[in-house]
C-alpha positions as CSV (number, residue, x, y, z in Angstrom):
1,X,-8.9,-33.6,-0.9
2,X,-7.8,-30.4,0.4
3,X,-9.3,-28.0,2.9
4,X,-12.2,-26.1,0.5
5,X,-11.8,-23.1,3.1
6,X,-8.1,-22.8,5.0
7,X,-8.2,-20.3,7.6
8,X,-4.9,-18.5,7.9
9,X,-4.4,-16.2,11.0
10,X,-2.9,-13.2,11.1
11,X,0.1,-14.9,12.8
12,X,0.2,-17.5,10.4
13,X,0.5,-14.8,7.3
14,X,2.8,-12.4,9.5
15,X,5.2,-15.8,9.2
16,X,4.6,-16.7,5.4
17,X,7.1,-14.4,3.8
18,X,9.9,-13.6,5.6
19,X,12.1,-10.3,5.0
20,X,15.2,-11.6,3.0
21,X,18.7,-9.8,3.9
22,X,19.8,-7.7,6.3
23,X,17.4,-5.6,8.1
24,X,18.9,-2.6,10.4
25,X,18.2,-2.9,13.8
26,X,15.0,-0.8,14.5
27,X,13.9,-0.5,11.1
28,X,10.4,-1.4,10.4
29,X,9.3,-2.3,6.8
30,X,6.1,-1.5,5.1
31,X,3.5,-4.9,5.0
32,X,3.5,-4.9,1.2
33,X,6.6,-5.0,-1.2
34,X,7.7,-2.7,-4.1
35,X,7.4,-5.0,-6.9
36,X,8.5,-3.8,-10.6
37,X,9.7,-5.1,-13.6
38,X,13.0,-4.0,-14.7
39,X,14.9,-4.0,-18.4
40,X,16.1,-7.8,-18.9
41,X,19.7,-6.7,-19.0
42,X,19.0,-4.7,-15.4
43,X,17.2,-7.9,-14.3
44,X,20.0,-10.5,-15.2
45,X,22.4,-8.0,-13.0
46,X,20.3,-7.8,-10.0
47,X,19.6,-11.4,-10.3
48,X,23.4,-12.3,-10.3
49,X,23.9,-10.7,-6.7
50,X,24.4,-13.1,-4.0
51,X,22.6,-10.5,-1.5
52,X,20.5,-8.9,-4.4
53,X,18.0,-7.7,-1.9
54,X,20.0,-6.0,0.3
55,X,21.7,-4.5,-2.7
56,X,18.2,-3.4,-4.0
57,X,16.6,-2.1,-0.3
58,X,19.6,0.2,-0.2
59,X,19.7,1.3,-3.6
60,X,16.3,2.1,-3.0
61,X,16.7,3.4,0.1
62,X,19.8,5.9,-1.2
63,X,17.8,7.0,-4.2
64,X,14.5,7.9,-2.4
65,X,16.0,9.6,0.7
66,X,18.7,11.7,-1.9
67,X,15.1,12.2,-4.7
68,X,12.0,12.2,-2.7
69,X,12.4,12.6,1.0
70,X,15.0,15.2,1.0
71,X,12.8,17.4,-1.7
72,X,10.1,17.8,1.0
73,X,12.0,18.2,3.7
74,X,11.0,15.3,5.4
75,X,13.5,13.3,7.7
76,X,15.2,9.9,7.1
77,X,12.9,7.1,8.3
């Protein structure tokens, strides 16, 4: 029968999900993910990357530094 009330530490949930890729040195990532849906043609693409999610944290990266940061004035993270 399995535990009816698993404790799981903040350590333990720190280690569930690791970051996948390449990470910069120094760079801190948010606690939550961006997750969305994409076109099934877009999705099949991505999908057929060997690194897709380095691919897709720079991608996203390059678009929101070039659309969003740079608009406000704000500095690269």
């Amino acid at each position: 029968m399995a535990n009816p009330a698993p404790v799981q530490t903040p350590e333990f949930l720190k280690k569930q999900f690791k970051p996948q890729g390449e990470i910069p040195p120094g760079t801190v990532l948010a606690d939550k993910p961006v997750c969305v849906k994409l076109p099934v043609e877009v999705d099949a693409a991505v999908r057929s990357l060997s690194k897709s999610s380095d691919w897709l944290r720079r991608v996203i990266c390059e678009a929101a530094q070039k659309e969003l940061l740079e608009q406000s004035g704000s500095e690269s993270p």
